[in-house]
Backbone bond lengths (Angstrom), bond angles and torsions (degrees), N, CA, C in turn:
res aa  C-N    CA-C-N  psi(-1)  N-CA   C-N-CA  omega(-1)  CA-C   N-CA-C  phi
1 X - - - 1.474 - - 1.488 110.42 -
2 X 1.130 119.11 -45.81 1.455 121.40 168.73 1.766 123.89 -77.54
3 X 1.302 108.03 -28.76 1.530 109.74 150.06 1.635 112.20 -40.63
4 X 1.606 107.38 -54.81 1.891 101.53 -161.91 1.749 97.26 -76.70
5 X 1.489 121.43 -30.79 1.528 112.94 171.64 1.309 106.01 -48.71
6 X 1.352 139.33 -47.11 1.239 136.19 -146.99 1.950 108.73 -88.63
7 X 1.089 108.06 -18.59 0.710 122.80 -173.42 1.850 113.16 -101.72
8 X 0.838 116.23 -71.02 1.862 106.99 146.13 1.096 112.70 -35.24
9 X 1.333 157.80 -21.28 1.525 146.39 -176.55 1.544 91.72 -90.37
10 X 1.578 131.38 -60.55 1.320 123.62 166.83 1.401 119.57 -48.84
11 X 0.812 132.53 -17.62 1.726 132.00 166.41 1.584 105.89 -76.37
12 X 1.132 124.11 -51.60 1.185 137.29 -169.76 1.948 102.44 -62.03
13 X 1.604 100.18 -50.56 1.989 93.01 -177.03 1.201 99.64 -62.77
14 X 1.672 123.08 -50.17 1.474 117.25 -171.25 1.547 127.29 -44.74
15 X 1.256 104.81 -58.89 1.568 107.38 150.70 1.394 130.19 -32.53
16 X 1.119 129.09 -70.07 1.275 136.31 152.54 1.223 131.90 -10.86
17 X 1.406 110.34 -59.06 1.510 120.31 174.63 0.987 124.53 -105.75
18 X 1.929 106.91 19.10 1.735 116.44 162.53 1.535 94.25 -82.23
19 X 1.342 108.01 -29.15 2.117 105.27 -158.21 1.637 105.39 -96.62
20 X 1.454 118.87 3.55 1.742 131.54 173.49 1.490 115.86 -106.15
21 X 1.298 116.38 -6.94 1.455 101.25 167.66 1.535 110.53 -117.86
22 X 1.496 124.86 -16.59 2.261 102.49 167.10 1.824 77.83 -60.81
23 X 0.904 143.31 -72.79 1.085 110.79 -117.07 2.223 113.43 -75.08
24 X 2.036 105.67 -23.59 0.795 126.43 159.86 1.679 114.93 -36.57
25 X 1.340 100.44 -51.64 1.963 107.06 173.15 1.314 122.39 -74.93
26 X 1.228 126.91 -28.99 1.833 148.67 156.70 1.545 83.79 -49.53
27 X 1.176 146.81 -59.16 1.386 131.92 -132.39 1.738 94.50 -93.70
28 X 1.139 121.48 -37.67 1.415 134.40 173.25 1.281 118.24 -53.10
29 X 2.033 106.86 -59.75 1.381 95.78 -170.17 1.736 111.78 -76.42
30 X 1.501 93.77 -10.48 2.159 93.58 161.04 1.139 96.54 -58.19
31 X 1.159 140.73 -65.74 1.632 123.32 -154.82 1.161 131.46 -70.36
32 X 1.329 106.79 -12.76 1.526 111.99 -163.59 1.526 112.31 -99.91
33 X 1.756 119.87 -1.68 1.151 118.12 167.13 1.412 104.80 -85.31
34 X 1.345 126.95 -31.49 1.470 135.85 162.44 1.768 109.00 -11.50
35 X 1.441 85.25 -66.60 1.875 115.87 -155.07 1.320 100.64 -87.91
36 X 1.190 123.25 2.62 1.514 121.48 -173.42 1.618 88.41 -88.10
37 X 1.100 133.58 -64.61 1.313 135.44 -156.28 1.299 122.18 -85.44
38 X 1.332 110.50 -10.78 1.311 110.96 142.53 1.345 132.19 -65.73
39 X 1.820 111.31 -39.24 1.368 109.88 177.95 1.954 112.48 -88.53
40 X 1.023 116.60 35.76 1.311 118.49 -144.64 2.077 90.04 -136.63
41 X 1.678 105.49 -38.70 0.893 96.99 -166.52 2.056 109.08 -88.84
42 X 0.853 134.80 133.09 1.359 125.89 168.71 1.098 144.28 -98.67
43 X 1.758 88.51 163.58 1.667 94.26 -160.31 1.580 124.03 -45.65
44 X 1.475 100.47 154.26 1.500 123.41 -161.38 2.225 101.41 -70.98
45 X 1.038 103.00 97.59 2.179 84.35 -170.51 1.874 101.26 -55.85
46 X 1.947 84.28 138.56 1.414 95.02 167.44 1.073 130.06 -30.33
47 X 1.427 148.56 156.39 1.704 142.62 158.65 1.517 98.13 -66.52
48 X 1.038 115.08 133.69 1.546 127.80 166.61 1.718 100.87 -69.36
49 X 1.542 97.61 153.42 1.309 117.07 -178.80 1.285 115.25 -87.02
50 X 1.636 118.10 122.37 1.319 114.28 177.60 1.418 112.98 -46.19
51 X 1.322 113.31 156.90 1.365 136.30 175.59 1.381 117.30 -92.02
52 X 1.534 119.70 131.36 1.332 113.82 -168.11 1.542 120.20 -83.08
53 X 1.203 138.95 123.57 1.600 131.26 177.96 1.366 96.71 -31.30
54 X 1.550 122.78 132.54 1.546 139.19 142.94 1.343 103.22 -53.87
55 X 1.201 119.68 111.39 2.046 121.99 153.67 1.327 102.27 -70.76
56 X 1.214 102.14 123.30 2.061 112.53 170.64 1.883 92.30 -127.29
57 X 1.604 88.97 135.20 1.474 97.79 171.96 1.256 118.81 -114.64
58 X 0.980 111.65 100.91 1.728 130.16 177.69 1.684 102.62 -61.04
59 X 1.731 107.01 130.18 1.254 113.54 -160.59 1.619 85.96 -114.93
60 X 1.639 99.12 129.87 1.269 97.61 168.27 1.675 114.62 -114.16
61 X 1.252 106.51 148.72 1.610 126.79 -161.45 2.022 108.71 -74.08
62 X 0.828 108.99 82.63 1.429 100.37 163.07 1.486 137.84 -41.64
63 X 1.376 104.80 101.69 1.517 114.00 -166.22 1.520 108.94 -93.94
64 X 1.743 113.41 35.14 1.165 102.69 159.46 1.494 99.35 -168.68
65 X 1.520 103.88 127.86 1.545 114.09 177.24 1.643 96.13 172.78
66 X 1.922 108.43 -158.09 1.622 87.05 -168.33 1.370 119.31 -96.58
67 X 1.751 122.36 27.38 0.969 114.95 154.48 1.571 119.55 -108.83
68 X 1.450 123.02 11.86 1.212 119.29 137.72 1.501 127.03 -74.77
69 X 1.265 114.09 -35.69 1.431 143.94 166.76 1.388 111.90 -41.05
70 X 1.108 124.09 -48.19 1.483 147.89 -168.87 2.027 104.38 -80.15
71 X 1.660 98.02 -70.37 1.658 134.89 151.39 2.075 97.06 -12.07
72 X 1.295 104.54 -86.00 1.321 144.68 -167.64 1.693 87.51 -44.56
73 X 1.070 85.59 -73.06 1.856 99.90 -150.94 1.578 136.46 -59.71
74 X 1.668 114.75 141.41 1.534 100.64 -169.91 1.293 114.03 -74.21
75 X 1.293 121.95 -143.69 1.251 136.07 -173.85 1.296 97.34 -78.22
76 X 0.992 135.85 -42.44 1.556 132.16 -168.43 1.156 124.01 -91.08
77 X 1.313 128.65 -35.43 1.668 113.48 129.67 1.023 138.63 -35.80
78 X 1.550 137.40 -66.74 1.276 152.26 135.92 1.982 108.18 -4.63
79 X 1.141 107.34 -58.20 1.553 106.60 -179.74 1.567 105.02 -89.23
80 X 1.356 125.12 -12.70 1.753 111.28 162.41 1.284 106.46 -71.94
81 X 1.262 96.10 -55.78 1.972 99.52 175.86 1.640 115.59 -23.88
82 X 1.389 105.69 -59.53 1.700 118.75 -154.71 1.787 87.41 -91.51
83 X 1.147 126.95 -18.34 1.811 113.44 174.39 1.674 89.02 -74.43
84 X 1.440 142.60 -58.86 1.197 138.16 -171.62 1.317 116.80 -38.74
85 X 1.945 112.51 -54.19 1.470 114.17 -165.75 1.813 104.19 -58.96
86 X 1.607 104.68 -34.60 1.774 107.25 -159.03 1.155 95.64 -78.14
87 X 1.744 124.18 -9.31 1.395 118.03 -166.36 1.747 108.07 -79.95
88 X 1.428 104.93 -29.56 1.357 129.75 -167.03 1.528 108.73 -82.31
89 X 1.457 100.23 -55.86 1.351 112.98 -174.77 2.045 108.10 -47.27
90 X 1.470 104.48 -58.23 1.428 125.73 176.49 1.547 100.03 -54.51
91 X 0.930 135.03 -75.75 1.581 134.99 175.02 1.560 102.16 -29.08
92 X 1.237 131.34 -69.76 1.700 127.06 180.00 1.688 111.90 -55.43
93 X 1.087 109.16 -28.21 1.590 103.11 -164.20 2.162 84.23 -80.96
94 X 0.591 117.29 -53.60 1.660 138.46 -159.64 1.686 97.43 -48.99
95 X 1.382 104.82 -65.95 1.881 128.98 166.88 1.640 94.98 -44.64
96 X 1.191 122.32 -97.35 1.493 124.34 175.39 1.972 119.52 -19.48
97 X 1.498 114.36 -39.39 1.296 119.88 -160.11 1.714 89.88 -84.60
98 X 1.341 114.25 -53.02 1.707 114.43 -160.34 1.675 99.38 -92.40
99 X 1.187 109.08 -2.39 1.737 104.57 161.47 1.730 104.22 -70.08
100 X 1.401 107.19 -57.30 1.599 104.08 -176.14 1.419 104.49 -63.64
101 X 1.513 143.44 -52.26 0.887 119.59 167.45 1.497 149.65 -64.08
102 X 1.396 117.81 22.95 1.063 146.86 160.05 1.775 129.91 -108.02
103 X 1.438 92.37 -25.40 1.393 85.83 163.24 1.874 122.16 -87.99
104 X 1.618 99.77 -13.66 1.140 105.17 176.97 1.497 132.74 -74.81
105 X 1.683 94.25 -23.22 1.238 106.38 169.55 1.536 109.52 -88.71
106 X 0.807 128.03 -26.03 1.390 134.67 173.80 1.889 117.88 -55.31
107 X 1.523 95.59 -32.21 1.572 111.42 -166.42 2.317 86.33 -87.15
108 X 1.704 93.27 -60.94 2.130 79.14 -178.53 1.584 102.23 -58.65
109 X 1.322 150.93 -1.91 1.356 124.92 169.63 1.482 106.18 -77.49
110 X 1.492 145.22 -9.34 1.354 147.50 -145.22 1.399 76.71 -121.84
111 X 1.649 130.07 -45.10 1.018 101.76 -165.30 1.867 107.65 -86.12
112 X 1.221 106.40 -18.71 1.645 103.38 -179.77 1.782 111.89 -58.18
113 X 1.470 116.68 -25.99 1.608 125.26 -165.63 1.700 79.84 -76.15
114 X 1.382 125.98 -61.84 1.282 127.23 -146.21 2.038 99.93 -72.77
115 X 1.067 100.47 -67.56 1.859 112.59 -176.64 1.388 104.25 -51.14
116 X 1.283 117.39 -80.62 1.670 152.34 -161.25 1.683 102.08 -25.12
117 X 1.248 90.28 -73.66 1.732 105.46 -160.38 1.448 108.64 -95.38
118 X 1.334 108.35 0.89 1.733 115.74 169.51 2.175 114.12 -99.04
119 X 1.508 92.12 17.20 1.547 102.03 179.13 1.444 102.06 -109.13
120 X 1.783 92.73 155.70 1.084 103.51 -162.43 2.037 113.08 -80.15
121 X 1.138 98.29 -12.72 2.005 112.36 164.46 1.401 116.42 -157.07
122 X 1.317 105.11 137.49 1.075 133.30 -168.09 2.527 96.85 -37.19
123 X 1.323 102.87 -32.68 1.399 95.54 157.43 1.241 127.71 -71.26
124 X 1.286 118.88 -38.42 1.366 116.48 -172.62 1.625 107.84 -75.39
125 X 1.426 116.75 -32.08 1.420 101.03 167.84 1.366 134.76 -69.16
126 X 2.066 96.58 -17.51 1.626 85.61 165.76 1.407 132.63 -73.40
127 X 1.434 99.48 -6.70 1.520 115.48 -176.08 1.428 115.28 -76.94
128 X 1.435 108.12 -37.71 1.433 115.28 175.92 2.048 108.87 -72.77
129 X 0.873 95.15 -20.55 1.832 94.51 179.00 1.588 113.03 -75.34
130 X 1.430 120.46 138.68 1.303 136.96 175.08 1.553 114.97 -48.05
131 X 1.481 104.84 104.80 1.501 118.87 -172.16 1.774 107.34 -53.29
132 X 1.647 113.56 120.78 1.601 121.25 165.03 1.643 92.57 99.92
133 X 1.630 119.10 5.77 1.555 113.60 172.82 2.015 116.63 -68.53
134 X 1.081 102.10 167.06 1.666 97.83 175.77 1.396 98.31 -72.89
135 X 1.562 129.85 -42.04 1.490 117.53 -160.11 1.485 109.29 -83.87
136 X 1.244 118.76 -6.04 1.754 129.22 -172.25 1.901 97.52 -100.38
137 X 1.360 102.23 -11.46 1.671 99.53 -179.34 1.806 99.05 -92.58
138 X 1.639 112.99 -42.35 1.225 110.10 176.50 1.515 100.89 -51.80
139 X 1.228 110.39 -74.04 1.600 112.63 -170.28 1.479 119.11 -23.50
140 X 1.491 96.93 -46.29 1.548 79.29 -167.45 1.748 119.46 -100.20
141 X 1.164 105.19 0.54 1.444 139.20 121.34 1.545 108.16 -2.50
142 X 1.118 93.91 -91.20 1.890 97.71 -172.22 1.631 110.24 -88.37
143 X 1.197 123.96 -16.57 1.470 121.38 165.25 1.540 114.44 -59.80
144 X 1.488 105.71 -56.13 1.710 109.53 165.92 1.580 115.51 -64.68
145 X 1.403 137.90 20.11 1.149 129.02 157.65 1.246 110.23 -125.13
146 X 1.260 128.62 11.21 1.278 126.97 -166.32 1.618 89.36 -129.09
147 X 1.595 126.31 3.85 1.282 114.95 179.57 1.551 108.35 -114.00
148 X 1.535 104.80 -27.75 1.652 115.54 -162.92 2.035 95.42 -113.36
149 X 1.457 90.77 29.14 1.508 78.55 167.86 1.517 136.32 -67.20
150 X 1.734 96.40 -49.87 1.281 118.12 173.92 1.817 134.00 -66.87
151 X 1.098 136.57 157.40 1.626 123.35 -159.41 1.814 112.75 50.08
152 X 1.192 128.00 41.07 1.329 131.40 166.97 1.405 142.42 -126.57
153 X 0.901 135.36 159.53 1.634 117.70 170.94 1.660 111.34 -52.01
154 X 0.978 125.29 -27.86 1.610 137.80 -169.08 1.470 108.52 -97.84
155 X 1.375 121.53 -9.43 1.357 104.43 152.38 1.775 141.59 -71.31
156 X 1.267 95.03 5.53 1.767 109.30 170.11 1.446 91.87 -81.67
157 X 1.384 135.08 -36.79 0.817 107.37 156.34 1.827 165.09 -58.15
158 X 0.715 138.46 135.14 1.676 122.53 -176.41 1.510 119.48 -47.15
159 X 1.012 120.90 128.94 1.625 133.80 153.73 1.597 107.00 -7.71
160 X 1.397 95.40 -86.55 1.248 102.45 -177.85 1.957 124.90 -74.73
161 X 1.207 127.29 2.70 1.327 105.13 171.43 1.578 90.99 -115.03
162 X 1.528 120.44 13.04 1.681 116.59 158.42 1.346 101.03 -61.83
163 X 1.794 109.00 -72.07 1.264 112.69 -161.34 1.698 124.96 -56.08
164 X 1.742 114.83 -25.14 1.167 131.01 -157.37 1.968 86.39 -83.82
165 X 1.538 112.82 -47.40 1.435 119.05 -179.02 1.910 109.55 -50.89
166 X 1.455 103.03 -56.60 1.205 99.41 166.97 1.319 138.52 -36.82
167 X 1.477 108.72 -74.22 1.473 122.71 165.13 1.461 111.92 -45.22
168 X 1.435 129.17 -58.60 1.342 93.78 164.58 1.260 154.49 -98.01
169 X 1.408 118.51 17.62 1.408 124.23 137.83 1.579 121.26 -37.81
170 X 1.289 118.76 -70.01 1.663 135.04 147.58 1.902 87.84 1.51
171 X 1.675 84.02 -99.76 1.685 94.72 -163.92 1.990 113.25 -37.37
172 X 0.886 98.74 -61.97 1.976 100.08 174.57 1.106 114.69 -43.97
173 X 1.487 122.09 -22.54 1.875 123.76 -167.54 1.948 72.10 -94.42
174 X 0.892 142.50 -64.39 1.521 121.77 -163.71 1.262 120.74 -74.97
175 X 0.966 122.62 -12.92 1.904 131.18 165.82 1.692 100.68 -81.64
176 X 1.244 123.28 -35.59 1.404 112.42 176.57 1.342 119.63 -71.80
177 X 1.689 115.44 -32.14 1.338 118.76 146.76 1.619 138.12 -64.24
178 X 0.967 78.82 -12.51 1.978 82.57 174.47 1.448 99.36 -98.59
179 X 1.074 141.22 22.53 1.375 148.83 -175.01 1.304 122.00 -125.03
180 X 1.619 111.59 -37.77 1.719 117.27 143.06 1.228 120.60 -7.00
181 X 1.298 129.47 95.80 1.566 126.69 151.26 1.143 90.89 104.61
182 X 1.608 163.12 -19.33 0.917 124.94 146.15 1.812 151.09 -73.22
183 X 1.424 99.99 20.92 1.407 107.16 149.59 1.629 128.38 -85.01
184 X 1.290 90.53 -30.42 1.899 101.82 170.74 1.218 85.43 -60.10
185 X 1.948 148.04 -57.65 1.116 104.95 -152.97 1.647 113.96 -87.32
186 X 1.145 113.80 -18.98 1.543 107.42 151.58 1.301 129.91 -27.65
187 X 1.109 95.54 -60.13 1.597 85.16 -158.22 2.427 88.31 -94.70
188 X 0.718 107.75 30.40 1.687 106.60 162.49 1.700 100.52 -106.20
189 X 1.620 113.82 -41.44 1.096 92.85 158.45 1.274 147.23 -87.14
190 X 0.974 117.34 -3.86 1.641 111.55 158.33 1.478 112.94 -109.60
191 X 1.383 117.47 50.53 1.149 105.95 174.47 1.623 104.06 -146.06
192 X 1.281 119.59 -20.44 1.411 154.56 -171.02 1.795 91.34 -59.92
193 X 1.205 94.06 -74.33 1.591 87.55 -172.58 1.568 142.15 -53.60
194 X 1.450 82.89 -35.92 2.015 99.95 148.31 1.141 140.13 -85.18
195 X 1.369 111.81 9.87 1.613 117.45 158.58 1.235 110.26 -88.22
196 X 1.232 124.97 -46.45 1.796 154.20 174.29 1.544 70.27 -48.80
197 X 0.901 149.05 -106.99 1.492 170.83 -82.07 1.961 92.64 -98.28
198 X 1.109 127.48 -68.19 1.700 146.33 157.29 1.216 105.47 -41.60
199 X 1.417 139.11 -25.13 1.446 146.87 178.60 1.845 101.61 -88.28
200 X 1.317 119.63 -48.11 1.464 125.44 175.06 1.680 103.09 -58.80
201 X 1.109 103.35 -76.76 1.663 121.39 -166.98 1.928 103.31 -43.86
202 X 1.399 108.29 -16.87 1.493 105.57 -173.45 1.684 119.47 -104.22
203 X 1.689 95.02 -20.63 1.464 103.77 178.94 1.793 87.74 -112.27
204 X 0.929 154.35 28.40 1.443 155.63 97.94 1.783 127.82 -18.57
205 X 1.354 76.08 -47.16 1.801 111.55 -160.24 1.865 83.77 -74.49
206 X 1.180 86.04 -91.20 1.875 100.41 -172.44 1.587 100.07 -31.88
207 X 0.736 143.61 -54.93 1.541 150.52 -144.03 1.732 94.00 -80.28
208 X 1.345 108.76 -73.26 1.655 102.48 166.99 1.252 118.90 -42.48
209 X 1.430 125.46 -79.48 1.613 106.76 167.82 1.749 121.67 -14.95
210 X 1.627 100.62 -81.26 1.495 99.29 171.32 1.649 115.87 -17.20
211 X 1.468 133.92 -67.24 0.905 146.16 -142.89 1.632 105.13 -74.38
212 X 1.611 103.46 -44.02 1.152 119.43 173.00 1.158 140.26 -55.75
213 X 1.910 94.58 -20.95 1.810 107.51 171.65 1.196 107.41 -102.44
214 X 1.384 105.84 -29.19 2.192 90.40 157.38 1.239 128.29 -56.88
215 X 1.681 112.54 -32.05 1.478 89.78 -175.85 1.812 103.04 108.00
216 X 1.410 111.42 -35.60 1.207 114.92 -146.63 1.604 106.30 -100.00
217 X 1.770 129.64 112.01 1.205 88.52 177.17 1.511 105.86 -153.02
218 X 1.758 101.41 74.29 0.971 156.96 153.69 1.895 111.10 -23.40
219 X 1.078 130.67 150.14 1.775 111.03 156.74 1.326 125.12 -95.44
220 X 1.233 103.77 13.69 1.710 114.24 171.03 1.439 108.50 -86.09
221 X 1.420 105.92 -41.84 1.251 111.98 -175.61 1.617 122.11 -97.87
222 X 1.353 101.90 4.17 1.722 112.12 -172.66 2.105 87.15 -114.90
223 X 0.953 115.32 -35.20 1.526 120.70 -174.85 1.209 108.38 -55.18
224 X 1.427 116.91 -51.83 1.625 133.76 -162.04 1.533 131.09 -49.97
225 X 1.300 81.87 -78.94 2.063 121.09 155.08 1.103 116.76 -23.85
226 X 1.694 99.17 -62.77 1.674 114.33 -173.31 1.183 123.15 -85.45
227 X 1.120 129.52 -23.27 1.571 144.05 157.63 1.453 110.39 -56.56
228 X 1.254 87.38 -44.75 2.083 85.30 179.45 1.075 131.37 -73.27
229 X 1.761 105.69 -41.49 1.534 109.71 144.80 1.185 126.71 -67.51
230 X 0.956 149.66 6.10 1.872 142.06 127.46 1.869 119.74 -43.11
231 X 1.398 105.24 -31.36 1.310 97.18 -171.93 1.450 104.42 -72.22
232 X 0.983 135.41 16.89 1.764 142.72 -171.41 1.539 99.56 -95.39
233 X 1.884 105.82 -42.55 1.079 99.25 -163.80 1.755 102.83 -87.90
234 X 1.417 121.72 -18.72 1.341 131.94 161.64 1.247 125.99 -55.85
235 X 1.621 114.70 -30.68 1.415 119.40 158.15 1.644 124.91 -71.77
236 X 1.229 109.94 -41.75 1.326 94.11 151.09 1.265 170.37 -104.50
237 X 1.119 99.05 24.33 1.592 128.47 145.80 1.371 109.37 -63.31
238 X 1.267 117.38 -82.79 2.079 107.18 166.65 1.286 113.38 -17.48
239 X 1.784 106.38 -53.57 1.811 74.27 -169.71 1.487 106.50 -92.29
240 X 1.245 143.73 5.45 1.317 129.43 -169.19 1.704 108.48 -103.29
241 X 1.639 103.08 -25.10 1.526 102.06 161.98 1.355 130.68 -63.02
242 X 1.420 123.64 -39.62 1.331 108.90 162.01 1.853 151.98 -51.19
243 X 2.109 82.93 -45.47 1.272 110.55 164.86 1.905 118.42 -59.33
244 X 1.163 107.52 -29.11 1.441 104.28 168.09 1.249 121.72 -79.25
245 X 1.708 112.36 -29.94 1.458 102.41 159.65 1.378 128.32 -60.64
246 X 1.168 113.41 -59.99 1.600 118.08 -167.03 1.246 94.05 -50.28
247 X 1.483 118.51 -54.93 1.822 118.92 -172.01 1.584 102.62 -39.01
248 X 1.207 136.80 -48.27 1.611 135.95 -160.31 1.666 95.79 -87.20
249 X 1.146 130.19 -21.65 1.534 132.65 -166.05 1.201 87.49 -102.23
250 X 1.251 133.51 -44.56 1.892 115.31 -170.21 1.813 104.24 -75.95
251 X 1.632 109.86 -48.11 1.347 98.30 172.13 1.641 125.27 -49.59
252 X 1.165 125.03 -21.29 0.737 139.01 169.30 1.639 119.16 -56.49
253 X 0.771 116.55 -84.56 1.031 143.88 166.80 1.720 124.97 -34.84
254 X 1.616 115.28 -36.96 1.124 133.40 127.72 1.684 134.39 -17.73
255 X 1.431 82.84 -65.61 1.652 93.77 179.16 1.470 96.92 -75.46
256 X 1.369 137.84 -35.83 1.416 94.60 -178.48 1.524 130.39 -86.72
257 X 1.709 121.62 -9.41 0.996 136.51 168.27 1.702 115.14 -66.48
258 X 1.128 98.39 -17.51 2.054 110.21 176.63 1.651 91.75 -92.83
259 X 1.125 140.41 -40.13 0.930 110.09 -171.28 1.774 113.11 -93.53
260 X 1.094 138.44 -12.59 1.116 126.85 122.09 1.600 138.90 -5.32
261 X 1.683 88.62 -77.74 1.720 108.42 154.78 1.506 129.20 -5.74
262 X 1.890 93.88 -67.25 1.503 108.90 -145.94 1.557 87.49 -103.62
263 X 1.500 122.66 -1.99 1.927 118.63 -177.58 1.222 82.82 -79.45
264 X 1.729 132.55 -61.04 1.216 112.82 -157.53 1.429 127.55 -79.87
265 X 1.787 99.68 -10.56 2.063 87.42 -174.70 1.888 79.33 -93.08
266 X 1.215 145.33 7.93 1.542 116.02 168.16 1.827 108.69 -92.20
267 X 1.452 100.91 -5.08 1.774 101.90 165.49 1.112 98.42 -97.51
268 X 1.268 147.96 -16.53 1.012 127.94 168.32 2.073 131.76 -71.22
269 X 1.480 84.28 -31.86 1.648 98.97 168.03 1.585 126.74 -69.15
270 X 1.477 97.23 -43.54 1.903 97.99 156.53 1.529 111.91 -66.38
271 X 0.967 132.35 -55.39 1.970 123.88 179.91 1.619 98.23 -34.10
272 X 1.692 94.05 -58.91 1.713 90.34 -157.08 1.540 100.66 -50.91
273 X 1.640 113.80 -65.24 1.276 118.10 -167.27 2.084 125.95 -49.69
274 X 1.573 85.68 -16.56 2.094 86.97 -176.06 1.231 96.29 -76.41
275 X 1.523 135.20 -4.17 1.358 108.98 179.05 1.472 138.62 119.89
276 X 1.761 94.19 -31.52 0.899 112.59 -137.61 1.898 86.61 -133.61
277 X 1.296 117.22 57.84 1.456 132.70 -169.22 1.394 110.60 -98.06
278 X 1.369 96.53 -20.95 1.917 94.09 -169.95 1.505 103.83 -120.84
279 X 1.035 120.62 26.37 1.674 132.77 166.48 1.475 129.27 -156.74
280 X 1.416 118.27 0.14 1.291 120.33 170.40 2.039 105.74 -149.97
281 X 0.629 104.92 131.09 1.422 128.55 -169.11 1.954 116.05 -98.73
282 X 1.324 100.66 -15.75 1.233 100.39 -172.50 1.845 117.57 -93.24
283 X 1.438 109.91 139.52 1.477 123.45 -157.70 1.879 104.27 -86.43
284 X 1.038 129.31 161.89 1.364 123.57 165.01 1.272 119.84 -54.04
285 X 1.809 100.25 -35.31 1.501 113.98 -166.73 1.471 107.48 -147.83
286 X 1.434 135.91 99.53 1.382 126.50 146.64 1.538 106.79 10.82
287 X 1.698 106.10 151.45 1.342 111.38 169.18 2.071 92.00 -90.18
288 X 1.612 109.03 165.59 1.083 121.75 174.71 1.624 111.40 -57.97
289 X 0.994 107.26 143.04 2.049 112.32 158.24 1.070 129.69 -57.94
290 X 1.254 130.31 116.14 1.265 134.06 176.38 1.877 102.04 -35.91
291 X 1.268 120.29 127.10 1.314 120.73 162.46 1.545 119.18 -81.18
């Protein structure tokens, strides 16, 4: 009896779960047209990223300086201008020229202490000195008056204020050359600033007039003019400040290479005069050191 229960209850699930799954699969393939068109439809595209404004810098042209200045200007601007540049130009070349010629003389005085007075006669040391030097021109300077004294018109004269006359002629012909070009820079500096100065006062001039036949007198138009004619007086200051320097640095500088100069042609005038020129070479005193 419980055998046939057991057996009807298995008939009974089997049944059961023949008539629970079409309909379990009916319920699926409903859903899955659902989900089709959702997965079917596509994605939405990102928003693009705004774009950043380009900065562009618009360059504006300055309609006043010294190539409006230049642009602008008559003859007499134009020719203050070009007296300034040659004023400047000449001042640098001048500074540059008597710098080298000062260091050059500066370099044969180091060599006159070392060569000069370490020879065995006052000839042989001129021989050892750098041919076309200032101290090899003194030298031979007082050697040629201390040789061609005798049989001459200049032997009424004395020995010694021949040789002393000689030698310093010598020295004055090279101090008059070391003196070259520094009056040009003199007078650039005191003269520089009042050309600059005659260059303002004239494009001053024009510019007011100008202003006066416009009518207009605005600070755009009174600012411009007059500012620009100032740079005349800004140019010459540039060039007259330099030229006053070098002028105080070369004089300078002068004096100590002259006094150098004048130690060695006054050892040179005792050698000549002891006598003793054509067999001993040696001075009381070294010439000074180049500083």
């Amino acid at each position: 009896m419980s055998l046939t229960k057991l057996v009807r209850a298995a008939v009974l699930a089997a049944v059961t779960l023949g008539t629970l799954a079409p309909a379990a699969s009916f319920a699926q393939a409903a859903s899955d047209p659902a989900a089709a068109p959702a997965a079917a439809q596509p994605a939405s595209p990102a928003p693009m990223a705004a774009t950043a404004p380009v900065a562009t810098t618009e360059s504006i042209e300055n309609p006043y300086g010294l190539e409006a200045l230049w642009k602008q200007g008559d003859f007499v601007s134009k020719g203050t201008l070009i007296i300034l540049v040659i004023m400047s130009m000449g001042s640098w070349y001048i500074i540059f020229v008597k710098l080298y010629e000062q260091r050059k003389l500066m370099r044969s005085a180091n060599a006159a202490s070392k060569k000069f007075w370490n020879a065995g006669s006052v000839k042989a040391g001129v021989g050892a000195l750098e041919e076309g030097s200032a101290y090899r021109f003194i030298a031979e300077s007082g050697v040629s008056a201390s040789d061609h004294h005798e049989g001459t018109l200049v032997e009424q004269i004395d020995l010694h204020t021949w040789i002393s006359m000689s030698i310093q002629r010598a020295v004055d012909n090279i101090n008059s050359r070391l003196q070259d070009g520094l009056a040009f820079l003199a007078t650039v500096g005191s003269t520089a600033p009042f050309v600059g100065l005659f260059g303002t006062v004239w494009g001053i001039y024009h510019a007011l007039t100008a202003i006066g036949i416009a009518g207009q007198a605005s600070i755009d138009k009174v600012a411009g003019p007059v500012g620009e004619a100032l740079i005349m007086t800004a140019i010459g200051l540039a060039v007259a400040v330099p030229a006053v320097l070098g002028y105080n640095w070369l004089v300078r500088r002068n004096k100590v290479a002259m006094e150098q100069l004048r130690a060695f042609s006054a050892d040179l005038h005792m050698v000549l005069m002891s006598g003793n020129a054509a067999t001993r070479g040696a001075p009381p005193r070294p010439v000074a050191a180049a500083r």
